[in-house]
N, C-alpha and C positions, 0 to 999 in steps of 0.2 A: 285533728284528733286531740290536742294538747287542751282546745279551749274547751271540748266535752268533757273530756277526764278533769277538767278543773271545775265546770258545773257540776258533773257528779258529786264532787267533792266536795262543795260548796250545800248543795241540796243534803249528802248525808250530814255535813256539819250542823246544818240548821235541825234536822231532825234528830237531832244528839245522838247520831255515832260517829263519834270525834275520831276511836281509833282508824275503822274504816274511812273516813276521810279523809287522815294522815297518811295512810297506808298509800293512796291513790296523788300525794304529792310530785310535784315534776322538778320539785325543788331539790339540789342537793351536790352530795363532790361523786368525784368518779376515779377510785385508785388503780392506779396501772402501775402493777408488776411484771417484770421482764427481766430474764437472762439467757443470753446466750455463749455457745462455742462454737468455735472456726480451729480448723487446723484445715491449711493447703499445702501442699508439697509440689514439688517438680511435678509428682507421677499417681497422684491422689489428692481428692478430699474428703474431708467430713465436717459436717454443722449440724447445731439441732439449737434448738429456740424452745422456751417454754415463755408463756405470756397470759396475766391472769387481771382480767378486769372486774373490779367490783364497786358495783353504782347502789347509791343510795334511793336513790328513783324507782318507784315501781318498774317506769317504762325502758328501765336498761337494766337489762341481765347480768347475772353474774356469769361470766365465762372466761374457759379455759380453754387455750388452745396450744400445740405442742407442735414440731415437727423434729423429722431425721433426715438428713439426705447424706447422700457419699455417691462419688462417682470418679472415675477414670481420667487419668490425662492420657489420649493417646493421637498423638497429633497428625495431622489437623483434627482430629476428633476426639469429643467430649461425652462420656457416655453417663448417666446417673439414674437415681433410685430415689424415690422421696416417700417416707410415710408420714401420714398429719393424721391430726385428730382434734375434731372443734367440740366443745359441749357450753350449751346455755341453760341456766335453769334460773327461774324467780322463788321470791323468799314464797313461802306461804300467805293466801290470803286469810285475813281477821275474817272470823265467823262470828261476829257480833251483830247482823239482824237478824231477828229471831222472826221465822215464817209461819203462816198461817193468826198474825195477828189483826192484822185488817190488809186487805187488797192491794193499797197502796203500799203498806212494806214490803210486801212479797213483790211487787214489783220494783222497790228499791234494791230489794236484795237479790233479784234475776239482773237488772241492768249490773249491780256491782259482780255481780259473778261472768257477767256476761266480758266485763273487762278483763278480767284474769283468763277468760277462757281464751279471748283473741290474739292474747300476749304471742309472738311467734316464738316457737320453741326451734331453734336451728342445732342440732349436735349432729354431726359428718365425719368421716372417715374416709381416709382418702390413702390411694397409693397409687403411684405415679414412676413411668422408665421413660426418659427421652434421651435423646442425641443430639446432637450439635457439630456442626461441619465448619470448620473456617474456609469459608470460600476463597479468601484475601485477609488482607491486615485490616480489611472496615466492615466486610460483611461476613454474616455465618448463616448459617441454614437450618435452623431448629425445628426436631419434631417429638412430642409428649405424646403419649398414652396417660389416663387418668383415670382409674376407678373411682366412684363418687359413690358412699352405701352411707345413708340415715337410716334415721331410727326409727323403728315401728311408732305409728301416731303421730311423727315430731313430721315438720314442714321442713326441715334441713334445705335449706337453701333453695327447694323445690316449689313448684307449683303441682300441687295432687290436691285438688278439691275434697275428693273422697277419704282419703287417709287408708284408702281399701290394701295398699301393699306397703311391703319398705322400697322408700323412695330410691334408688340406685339410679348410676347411669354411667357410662363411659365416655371422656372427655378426649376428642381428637381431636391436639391444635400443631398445625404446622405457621412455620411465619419468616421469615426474612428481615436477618435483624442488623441494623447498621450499629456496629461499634467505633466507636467515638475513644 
């Protein structure tokens, strides 16, 4: 995909639309902001995390993503709550080919649209209760509920061809987990 998006880019350059060229660069930094809190007690936790990445790149989104969790110490069992929240969105694309000027632009100016259109848009919400059992001092026994809700249109982490509903789903993972 890198080497089309750089022909593209190369083809509008030669056809003098420098901005939309640059626009379509795979060049560039990628800032990542993050902070979090923890407080654990004898008989409780809580944490929450915010985390915000932004890429110069067409091909990497600006996003932001967040969570909360808190849950119980109640021994052998671990009981908690997790709410999250992801959103990705790209800068706006440059509308500098101008359509219906001859055939060929207008097909420059579909394939370049055709690339902003493809970009995946992932934003999700999520809210999550599981448990945890210490079986012993090396293994536990973990089981999560997940609600999974995107966003009208957006692909959120899903496979929906059609874009016909909001993407939802419910996450049931159980697992056996060696602590070390």
């Amino acid at each position: 995909m890198l080497e089309d998006l750089n022909g593209l880019a190369d083809i509008l350059q030669q056809a003098g639309y420098q901005a939309s060229a640059d626009s379509l660069s795979t060049n560039g930094n990628v800032e990542v902001l993050f902070a979090g809190i923890a407080y654990h007690d004898i008989d409780y936790f809580v944490e929450a995390e915010v985390i915000k990445l932004i890429g110069e790149p067409i091909v990497f989104p600006t996003s932001s993503s967040a969570y909360v969790s808190a849950g119980l110490y109640l021994p052998p069992f671990t009981i908690h709550t997790t709410l999250a929240t992801s959103h990705a969105s790209y800068p706006p694309r440059v509308n500098e080919i101008p359509l219906g000027l001859a055939p060929q632009v207008d097909q420059l100016a579909f394939a370049y649209n055709q690339v902003y259109a493809s970009l995946a848009k992932d934003s999700l919400d999520s809210i999550g209760i599981g448990a945890r059992y210490d079986l012993s001092a090396h293994f536990a026994f973990k089981a999560d509920i997940i609600r999974l809700r995107g966003k009208q249109g957006q692909r959120s982490f899903f496979d929906n061809p059609d874009n016909s509903n909001r993407p939802a789903a419910t996450l049931y993972q159980f697992s056996l987990e060696w602590v070390f």
